[in-house]
Backbone as CSV, one residue per row, in Angstrom:
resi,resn,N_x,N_y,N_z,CA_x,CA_y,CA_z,C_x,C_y,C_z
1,UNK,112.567,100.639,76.685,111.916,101.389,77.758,111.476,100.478,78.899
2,UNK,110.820,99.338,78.306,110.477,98.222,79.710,111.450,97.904,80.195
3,UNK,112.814,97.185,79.549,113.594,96.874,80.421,114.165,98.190,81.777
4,UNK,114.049,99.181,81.219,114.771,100.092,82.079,113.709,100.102,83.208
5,UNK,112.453,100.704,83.266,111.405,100.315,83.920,111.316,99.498,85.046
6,UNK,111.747,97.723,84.344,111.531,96.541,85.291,113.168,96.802,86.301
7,UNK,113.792,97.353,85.882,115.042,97.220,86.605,114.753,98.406,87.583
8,UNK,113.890,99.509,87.517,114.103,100.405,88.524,112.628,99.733,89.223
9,UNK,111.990,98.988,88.855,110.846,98.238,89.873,111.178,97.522,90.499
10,UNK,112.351,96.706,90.126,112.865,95.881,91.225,113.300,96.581,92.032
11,UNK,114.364,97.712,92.217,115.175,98.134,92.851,114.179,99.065,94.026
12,UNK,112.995,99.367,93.215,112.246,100.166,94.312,111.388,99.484,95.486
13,UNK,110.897,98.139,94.868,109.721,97.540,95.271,110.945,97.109,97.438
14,UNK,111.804,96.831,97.398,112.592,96.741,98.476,112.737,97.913,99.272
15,UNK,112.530,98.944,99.058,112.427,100.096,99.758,111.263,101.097,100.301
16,UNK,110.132,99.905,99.564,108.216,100.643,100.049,107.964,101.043,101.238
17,UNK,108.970,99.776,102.108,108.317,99.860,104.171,108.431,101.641,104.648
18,UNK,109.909,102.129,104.109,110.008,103.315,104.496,108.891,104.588,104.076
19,UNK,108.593,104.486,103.143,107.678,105.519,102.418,106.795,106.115,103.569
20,UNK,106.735,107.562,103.631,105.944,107.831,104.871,105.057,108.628,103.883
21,UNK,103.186,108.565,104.272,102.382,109.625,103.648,102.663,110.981,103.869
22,UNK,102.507,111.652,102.293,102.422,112.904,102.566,101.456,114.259,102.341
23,UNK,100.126,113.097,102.312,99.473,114.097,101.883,97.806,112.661,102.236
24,UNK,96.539,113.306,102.400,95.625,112.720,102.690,95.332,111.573,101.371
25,UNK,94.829,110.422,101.367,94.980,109.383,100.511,93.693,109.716,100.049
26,UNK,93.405,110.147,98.848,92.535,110.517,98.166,92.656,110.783,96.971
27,UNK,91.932,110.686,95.456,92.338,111.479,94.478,91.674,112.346,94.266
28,UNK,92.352,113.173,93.495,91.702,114.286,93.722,91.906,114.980,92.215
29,UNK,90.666,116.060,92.061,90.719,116.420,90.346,91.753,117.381,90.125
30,UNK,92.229,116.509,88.643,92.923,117.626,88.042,92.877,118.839,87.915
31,UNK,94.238,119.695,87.647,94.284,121.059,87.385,95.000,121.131,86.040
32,UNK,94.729,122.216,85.506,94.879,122.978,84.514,96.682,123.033,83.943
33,UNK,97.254,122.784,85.135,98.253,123.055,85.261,99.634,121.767,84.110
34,UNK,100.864,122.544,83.644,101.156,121.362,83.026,102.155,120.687,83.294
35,UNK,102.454,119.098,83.231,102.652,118.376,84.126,104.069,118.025,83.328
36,UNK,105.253,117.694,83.946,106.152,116.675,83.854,105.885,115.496,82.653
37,UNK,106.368,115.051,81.600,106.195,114.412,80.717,107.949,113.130,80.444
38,UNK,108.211,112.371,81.598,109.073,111.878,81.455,109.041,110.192,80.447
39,UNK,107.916,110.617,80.483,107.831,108.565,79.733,106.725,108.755,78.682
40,UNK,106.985,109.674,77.787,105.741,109.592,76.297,105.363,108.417,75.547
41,UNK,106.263,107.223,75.989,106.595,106.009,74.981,105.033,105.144,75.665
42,UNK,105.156,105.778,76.974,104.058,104.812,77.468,103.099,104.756,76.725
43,UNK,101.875,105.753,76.867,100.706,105.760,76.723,100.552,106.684,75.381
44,UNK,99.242,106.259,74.804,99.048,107.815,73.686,99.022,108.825,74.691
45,UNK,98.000,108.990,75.743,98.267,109.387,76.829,98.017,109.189,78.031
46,UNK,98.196,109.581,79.160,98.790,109.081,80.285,98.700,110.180,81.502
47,UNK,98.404,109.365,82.863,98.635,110.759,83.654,99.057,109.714,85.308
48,UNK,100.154,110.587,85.986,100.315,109.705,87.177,100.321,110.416,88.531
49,UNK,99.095,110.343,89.684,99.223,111.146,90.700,99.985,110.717,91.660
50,UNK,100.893,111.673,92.576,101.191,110.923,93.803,100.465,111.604,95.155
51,UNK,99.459,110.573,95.960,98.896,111.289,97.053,98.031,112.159,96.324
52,UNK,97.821,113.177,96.689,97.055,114.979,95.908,97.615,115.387,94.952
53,UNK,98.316,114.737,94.811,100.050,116.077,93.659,100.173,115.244,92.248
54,UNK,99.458,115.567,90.906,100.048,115.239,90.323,101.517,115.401,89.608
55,UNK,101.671,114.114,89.427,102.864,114.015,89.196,103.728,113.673,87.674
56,UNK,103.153,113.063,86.879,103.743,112.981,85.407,102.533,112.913,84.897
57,UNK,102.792,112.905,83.292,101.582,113.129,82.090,101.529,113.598,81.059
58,UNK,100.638,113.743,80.092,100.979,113.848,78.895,99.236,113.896,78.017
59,UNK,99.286,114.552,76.827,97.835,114.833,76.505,96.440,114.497,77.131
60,UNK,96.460,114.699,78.348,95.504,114.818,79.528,94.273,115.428,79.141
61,UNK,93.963,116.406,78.081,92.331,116.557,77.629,92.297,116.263,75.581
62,UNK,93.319,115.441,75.681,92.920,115.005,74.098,91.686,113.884,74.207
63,UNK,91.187,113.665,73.181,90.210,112.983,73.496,90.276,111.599,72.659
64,UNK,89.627,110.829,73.597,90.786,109.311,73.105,89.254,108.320,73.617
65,UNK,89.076,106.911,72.175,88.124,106.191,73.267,88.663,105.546,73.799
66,UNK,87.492,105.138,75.156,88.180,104.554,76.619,87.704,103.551,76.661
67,UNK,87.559,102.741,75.491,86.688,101.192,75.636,86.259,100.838,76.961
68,UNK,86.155,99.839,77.758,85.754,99.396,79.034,85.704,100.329,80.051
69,UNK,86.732,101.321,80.332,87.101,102.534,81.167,85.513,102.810,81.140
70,UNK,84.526,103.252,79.838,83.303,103.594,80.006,82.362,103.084,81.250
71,UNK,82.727,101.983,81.397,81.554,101.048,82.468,81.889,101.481,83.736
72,UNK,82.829,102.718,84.269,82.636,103.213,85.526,81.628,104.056,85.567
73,UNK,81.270,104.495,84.551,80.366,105.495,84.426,78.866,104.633,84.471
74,UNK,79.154,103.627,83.837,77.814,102.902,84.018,77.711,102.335,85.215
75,UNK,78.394,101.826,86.148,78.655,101.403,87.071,77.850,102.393,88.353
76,UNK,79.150,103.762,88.385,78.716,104.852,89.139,76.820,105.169,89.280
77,UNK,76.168,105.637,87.810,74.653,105.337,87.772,74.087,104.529,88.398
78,UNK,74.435,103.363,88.072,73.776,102.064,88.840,73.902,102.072,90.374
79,UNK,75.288,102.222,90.635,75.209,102.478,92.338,74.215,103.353,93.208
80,UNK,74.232,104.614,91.621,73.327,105.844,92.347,71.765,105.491,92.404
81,UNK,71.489,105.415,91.445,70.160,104.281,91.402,69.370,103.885,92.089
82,UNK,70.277,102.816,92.903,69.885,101.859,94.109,68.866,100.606,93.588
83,UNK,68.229,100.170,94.507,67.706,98.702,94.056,68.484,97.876,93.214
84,UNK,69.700,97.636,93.764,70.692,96.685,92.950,70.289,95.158,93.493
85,UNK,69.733,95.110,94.313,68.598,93.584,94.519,67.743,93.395,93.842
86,UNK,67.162,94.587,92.767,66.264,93.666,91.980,66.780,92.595,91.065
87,UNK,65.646,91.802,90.760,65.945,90.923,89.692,65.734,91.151,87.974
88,UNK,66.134,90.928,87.140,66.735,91.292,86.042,66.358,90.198,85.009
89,UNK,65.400,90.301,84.216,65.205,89.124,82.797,66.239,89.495,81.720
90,UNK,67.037,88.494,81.298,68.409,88.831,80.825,67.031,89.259,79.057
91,UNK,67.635,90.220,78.409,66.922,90.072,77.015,67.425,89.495,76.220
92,UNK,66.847,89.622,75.255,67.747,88.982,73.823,69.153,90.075,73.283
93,UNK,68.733,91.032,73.610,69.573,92.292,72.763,70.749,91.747,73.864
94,UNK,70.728,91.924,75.152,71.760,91.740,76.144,72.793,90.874,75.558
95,UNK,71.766,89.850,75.329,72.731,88.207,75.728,73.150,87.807,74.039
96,UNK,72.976,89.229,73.334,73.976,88.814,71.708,74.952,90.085,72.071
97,UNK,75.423,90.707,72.741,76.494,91.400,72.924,77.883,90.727,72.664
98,UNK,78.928,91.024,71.648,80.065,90.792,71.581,80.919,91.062,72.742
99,UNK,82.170,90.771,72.114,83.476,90.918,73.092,83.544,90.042,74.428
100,UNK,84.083,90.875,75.243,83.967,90.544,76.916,82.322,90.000,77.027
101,UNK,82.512,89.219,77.446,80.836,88.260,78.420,81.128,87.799,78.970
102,UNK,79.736,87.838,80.153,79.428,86.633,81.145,78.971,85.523,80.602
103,UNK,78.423,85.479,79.383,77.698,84.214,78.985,76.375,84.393,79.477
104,UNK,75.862,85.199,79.430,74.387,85.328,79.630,73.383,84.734,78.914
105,UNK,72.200,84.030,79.135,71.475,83.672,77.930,70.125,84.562,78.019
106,UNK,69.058,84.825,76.907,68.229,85.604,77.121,67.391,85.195,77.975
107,UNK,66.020,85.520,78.983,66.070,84.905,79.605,66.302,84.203,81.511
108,UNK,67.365,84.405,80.964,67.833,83.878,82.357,67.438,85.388,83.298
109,UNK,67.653,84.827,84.705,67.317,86.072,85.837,68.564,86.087,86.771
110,UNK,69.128,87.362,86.917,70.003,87.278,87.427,69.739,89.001,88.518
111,UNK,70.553,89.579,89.146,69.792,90.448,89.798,70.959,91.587,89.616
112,UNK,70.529,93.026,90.101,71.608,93.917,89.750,72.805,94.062,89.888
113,UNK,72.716,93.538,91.285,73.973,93.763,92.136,75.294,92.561,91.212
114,UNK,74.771,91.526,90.712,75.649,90.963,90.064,75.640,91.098,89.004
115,UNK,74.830,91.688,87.766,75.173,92.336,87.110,76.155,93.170,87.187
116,UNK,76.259,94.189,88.206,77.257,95.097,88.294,78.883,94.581,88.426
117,UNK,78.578,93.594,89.733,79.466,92.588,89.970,80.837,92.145,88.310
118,UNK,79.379,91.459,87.789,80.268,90.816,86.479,80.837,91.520,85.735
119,UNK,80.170,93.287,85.464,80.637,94.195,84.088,81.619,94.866,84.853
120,UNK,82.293,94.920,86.063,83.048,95.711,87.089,84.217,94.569,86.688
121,UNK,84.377,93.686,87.157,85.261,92.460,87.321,85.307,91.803,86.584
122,UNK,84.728,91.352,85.556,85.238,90.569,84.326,85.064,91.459,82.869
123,UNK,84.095,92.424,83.143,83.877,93.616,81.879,82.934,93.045,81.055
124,UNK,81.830,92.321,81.666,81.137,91.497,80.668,79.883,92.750,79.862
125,UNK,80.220,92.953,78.549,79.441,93.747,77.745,77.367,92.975,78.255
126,UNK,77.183,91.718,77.659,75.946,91.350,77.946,75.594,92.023,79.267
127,UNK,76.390,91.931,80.458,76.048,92.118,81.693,75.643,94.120,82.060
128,UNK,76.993,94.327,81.228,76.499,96.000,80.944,75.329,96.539,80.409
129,UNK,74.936,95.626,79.195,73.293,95.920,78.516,72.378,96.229,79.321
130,UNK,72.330,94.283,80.073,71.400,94.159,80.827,71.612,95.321,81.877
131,UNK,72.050,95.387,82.538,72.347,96.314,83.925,71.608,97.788,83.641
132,UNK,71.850,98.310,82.542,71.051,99.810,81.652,70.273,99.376,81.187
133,UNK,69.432,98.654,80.580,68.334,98.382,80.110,67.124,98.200,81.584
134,UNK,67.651,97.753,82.424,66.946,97.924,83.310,66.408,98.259,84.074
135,UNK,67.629,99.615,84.739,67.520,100.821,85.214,67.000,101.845,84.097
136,UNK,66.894,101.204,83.220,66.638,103.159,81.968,65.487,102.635,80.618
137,UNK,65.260,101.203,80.840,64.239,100.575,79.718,65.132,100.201,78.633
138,UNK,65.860,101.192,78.173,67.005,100.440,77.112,68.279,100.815,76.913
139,UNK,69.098,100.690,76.401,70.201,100.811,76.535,70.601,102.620,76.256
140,UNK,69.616,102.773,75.085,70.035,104.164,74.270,69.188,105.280,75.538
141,UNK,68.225,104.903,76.180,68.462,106.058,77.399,68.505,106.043,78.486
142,UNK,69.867,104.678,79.003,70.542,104.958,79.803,71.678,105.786,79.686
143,UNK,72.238,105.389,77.766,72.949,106.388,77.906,72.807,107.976,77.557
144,UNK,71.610,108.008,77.730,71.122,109.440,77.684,71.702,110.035,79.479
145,UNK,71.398,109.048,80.160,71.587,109.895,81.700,73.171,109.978,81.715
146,UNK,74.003,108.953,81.026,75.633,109.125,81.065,75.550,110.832,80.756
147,UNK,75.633,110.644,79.652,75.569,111.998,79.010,75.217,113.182,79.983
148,UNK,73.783,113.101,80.651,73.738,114.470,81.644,74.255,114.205,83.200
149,UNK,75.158,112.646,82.839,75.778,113.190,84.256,77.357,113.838,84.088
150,UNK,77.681,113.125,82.932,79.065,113.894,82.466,78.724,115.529,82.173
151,UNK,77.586,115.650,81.566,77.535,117.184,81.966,77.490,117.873,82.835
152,UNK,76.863,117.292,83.915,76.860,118.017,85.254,77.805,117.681,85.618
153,UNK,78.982,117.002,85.839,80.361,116.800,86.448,80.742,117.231,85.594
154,UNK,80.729,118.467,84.481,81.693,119.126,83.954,82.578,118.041,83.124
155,UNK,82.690,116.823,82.930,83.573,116.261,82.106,83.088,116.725,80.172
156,UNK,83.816,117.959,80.572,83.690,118.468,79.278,84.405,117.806,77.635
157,UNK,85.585,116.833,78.046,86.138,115.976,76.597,85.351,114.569,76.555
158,UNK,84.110,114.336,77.189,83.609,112.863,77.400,82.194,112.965,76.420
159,UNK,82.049,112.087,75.248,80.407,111.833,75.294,80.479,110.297,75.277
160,UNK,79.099,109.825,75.411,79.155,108.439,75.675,78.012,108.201,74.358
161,UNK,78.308,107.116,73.840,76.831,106.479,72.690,76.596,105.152,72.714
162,UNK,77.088,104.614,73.748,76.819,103.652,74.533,77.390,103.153,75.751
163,UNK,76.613,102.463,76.782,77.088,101.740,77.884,78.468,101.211,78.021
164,UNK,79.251,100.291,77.694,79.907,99.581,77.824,81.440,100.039,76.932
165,UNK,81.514,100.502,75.701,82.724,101.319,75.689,82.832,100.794,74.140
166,UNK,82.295,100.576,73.487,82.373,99.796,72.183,82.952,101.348,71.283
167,UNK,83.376,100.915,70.300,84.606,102.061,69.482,83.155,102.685,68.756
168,UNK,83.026,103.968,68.325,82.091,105.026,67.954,82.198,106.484,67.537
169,UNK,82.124,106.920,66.810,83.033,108.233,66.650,82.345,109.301,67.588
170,UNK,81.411,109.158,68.316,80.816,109.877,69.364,80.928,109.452,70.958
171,UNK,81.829,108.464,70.935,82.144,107.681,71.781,83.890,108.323,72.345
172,UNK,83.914,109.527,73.838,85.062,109.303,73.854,85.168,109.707,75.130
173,UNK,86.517,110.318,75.587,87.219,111.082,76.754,88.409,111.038,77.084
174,UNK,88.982,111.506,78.014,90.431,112.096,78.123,90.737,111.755,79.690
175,UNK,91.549,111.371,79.580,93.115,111.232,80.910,92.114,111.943,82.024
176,UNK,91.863,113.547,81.331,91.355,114.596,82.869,90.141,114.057,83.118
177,UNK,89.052,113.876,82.340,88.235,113.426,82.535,87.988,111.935,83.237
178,UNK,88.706,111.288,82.918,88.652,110.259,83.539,89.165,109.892,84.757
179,UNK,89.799,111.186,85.313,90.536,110.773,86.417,88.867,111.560,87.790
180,UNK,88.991,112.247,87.316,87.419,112.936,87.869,86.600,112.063,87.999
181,UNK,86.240,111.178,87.216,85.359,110.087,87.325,85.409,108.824,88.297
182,UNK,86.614,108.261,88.006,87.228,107.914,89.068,87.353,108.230,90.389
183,UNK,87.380,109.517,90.606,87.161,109.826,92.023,85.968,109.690,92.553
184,UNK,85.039,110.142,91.475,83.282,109.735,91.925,83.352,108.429,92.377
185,UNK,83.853,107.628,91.074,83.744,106.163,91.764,84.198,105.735,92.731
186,UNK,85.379,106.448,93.359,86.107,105.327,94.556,85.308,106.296,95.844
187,UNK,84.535,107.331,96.031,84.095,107.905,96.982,82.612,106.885,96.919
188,UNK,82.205,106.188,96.208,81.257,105.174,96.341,81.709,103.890,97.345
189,UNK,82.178,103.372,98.694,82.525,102.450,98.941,81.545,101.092,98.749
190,UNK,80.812,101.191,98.581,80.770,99.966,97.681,81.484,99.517,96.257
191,UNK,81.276,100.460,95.371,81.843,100.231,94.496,83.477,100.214,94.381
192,UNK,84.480,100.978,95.398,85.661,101.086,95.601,86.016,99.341,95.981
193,UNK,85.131,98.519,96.921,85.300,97.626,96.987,85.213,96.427,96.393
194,UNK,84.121,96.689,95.350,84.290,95.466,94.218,85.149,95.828,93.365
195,UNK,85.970,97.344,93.325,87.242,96.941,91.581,88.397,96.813,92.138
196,UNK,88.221,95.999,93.860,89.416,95.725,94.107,89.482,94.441,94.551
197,UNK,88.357,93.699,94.356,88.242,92.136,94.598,88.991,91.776,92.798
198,UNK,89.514,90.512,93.247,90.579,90.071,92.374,89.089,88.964,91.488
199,UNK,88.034,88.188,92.258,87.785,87.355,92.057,85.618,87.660,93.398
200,UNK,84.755,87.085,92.727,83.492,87.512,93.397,82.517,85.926,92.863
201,UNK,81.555,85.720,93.791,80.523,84.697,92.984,79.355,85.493,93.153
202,UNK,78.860,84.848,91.920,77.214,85.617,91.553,76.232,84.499,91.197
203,UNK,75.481,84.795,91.154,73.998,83.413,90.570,73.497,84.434,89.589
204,UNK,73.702,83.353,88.812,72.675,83.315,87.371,71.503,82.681,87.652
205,UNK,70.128,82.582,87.796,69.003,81.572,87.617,69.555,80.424,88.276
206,UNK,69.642,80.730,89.933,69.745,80.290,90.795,71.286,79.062,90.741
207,UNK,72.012,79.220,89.949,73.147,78.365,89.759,74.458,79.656,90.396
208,UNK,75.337,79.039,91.048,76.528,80.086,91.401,77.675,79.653,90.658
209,UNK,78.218,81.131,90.246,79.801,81.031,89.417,80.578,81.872,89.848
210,UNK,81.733,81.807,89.730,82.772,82.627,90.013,83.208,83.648,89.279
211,UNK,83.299,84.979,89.084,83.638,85.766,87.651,84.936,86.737,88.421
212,UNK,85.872,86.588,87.460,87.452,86.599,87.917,87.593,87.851,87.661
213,UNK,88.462,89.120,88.001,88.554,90.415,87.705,89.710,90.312,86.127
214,UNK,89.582,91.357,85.293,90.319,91.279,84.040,91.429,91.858,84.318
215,UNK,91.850,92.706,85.806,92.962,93.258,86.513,93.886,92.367,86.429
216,UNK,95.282,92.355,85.890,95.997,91.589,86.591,96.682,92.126,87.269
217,UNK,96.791,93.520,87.503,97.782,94.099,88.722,97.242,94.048,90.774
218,UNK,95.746,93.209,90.326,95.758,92.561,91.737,96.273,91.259,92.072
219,UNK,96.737,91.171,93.118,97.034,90.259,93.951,98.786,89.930,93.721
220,UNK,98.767,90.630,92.342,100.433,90.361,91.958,101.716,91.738,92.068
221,UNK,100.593,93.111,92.164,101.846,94.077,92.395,101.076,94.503,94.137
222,UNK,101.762,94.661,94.387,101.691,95.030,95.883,101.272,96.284,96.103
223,UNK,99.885,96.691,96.951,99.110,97.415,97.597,98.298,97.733,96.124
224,UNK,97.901,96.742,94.835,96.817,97.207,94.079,95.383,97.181,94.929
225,UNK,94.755,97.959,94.663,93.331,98.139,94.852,92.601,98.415,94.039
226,UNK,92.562,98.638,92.477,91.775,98.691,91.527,92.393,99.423,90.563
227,UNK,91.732,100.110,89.188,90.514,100.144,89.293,89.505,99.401,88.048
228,UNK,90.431,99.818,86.448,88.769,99.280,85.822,90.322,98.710,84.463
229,UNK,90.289,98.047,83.420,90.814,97.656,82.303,90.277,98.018,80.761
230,UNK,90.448,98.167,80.222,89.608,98.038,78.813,90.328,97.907,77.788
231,UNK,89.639,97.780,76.652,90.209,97.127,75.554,89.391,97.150,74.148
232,UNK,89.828,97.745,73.244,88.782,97.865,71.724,90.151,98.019,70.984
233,UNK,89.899,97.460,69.215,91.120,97.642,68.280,91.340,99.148,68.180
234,UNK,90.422,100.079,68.000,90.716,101.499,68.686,91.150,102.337,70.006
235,UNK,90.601,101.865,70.864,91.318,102.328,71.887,92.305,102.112,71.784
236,UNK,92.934,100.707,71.792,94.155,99.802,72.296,93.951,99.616,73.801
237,UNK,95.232,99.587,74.512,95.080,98.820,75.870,94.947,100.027,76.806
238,UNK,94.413,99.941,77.648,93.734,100.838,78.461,93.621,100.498,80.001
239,UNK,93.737,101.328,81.207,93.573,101.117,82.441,93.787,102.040,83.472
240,UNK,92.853,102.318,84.362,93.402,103.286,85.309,93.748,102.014,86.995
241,UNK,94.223,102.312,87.637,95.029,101.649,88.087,94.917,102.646,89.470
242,UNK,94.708,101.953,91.122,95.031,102.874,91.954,95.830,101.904,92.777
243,UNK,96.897,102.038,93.642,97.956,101.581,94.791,97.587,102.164,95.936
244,UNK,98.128,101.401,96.965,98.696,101.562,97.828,99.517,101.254,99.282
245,UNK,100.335,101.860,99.764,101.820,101.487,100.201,101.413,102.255,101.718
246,UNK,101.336,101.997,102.441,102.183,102.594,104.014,101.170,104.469,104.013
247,UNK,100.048,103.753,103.443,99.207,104.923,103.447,99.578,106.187,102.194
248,UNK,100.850,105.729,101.373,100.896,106.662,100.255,100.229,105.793,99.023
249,UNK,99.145,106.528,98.378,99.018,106.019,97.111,99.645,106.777,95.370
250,UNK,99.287,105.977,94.917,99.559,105.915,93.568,98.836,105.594,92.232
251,UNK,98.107,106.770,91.718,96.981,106.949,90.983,97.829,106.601,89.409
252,UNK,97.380,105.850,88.408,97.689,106.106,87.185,96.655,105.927,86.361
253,UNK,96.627,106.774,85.171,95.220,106.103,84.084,96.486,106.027,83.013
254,UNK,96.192,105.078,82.436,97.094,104.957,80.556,95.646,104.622,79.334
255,UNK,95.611,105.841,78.536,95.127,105.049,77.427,95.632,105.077,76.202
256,UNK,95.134,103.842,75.484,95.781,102.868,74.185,97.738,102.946,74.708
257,UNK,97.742,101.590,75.749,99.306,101.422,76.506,99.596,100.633,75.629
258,UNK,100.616,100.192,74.636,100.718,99.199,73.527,101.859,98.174,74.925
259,UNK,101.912,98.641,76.062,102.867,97.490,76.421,102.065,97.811,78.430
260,UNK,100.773,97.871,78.611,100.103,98.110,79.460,100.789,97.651,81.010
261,UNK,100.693,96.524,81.438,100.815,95.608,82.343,102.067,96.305,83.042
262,UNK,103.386,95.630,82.183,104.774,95.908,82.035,104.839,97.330,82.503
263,UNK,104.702,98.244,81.521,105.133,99.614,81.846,104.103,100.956,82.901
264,UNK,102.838,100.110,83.559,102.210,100.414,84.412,102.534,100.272,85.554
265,UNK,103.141,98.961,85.791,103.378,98.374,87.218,105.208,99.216,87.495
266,UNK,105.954,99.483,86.070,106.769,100.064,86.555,106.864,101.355,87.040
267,UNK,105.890,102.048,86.438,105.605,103.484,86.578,105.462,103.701,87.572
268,UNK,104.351,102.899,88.182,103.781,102.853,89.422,105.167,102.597,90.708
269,UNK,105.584,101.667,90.037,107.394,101.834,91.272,108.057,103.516,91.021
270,UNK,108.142,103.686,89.927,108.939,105.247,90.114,108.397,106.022,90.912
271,UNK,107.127,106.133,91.209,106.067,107.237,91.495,106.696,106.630,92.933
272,UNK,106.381,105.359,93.539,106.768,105.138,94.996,108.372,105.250,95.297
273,UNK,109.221,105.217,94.277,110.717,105.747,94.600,110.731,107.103,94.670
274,UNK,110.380,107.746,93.501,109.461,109.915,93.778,109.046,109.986,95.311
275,UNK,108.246,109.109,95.892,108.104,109.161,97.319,109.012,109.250,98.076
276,UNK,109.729,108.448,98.190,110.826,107.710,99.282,111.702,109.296,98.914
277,UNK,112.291,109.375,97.655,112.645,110.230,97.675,112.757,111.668,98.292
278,UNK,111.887,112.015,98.595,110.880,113.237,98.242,111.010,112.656,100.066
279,UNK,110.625,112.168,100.547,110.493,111.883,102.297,111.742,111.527,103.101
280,UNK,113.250,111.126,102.132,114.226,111.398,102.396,114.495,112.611,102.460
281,UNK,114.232,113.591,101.660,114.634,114.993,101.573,114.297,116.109,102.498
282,UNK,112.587,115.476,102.956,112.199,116.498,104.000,112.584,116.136,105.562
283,UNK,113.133,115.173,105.493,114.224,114.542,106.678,115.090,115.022,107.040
C-alpha cells in the first residue's frame, strides 16, 4: 500500500502550483453523511477533508483512544482561561509523569504560556500536569472541565479521565469528534500558530531551551501547518495533520496508523491530485 502511495506522491507533489481553491480554507464539522472509504489499510480509522468537503473515511464515530490527540483539548482550556503569563511551581506529581517530557523537576518555575508551548510541541506529559493543575488545582478537576466542555460541544463519542491522553478505559473519542475539536483549536490563532512552529524556546527557572515539535510532517512535506501527534501501546500511532497549497487545504486525522508518517503524507498528495483534478474538470 505505501509503495503505491509514495509513487502517486511523487507524481502529484509536481503539479501543486496549479491547484486553484475551491471552497473557503477552513474546517469545518462533520456530517452524518457516509463517506468514500478508499484506503481502510491506513488507519483503524481515518477521515480526509478537502477545503469544506469531506472527502474519504472510515469508522468516523467508533470510539478509539487518542493518546496525545487529548492535549488539544487541554490546550484549547488553557487558551480559554487566559493568564498564560502566570508563573507555575512545577509539583512533584507533575515532574514524575511518564512517557513524553520536558524534564521538568519539582519545583522549578516555569510559566503557562510555555507550559503550553512544551505539551503542544514536544507533548511533554509533566508539562500537561503542570499546565491543569494550575488552572483547575489538580489534575482530576481539570479534567472535570474537559468533560463539560466536550459536553457542551456536543462531542458525544469523547470522555476524558485525564489531561494528557494516557490509555484508560474511560479515556476515548472518534475521527468526528476530533475533527470538531480541531476546528475549535485552529479558530484560536494563537494556538493555530504554535502547532505549526516546527521548533519554540521557553525558560525553565530562568535558563532557556529549545523544545522541538514531535511533527515530522513540518518543514518536510510542503504547506504543513500542524496539527497535534500521539502515541500510547493502545492507541498506536496517531495524528491529525492540516496542509496547505495555493490556498487549498487538506485536513486529515488517522488513529492507531501502524505506518503513520508514510501513508499520511501520501494521502495527503491524493487529496491535492482529487484537487487538481476536480479544477481541471470545472475548466
Amino acid at each position: 500500500m505505501s509503495v503505491l502511495l509514495l509513487t502517486i506522491c511523487s507524481e502529484a507533489v509536481a503539479g501543486d502550483a496549479n491547484i486553484e481553491p475551491t471552497s473557503s480554507t477552513t474546517v469545518t464539522t462533520l456530517t452524518s453523511a457516509p463517506l468514500t472509504n478508499p484506503y481502510p489499510q491506513v488507519a483503524r480509522a481515518y477521515y480526509v477533508q478537502l477545503n469544506a468537503e469531506p472527502l474519504w473515511g472510515q469508522a468516523l464515530g467508533t470510539r478509539l483512544p487518542p493518546a496525545s490527540l487529548t492535549k488539544l483539548m487541554t490546550a484549547l482550556l488553557a487558551q480559554q482561561h487566559g493568564e498564560l503569563q502566570q508563573m507555575v511551581t512545577v509539583s512533584a506529581t507533575a515532574a514524575a509523569m511518564t512517557g513524553a517530557r520536558l524534564g521538568l523537576k519539582a519545583g522549578q518555575q516555569i510559566s503557562r504560556q510555555d507550559l503550553l508551548t512544551a505539551m503542544l510541541l514536544g507533548s511533554g506529559n509533566d508539562a500537561c500536569v503542570a499546565l491543569a493543575e494550575s488552572i483547575a488545582g489538580s489534575e482530576a478537576a481539570f479534567v472535570a472541565q474537559m468533560n463539560a466542555a466536550a459536553a457542551r460541544w456536543h462531542l458525544s463519542d469523547t470522555a476524558f479521565a485525564n489531561a494528557c491522553g494516557f490509555d484508560d478505559e474511560q479515556h476515548y473519542s472518534s475521527v468526528r469528534d476530533l475533527v470538531r475539536l480541531t476546528e475549535n483549536v485552529l479558530a484560536e490563532p494563537a494556538l493555530k500558530r504554535l502547532v505549526g512552529l516546527s521548533e519554540a524556546r521557553i525558560t525553565v527557572s530562568g535558563k532557556s531551551r529549545v523544545v522541538k515539535s514531535s511533527n515530522a510532517l513540518l518543514g518536510r512535506l510542503p504547506g504543513a501547518i500542524g496539527v497535534k501527534t500521539g502515541y500510547t501501546n493502545k492507541a498506536g500511532k496517531c495524528i491529525i495533520a492540516l496542509t496547505e497549497r495555493n490556498g487549498v487545504q487538506v485536513l486529515a486525522v488517522f488513529l492507531n496508523a501502524p505506518d503513520r508518517w508514510w501513508d499520511l503524507a501520501a494521502i495527503i498528495e491524493l487529496a491535492y491530485r482529487e484537487a487538481r483534478l476536480r479544477a481541471s474538470t470545472a475548466t
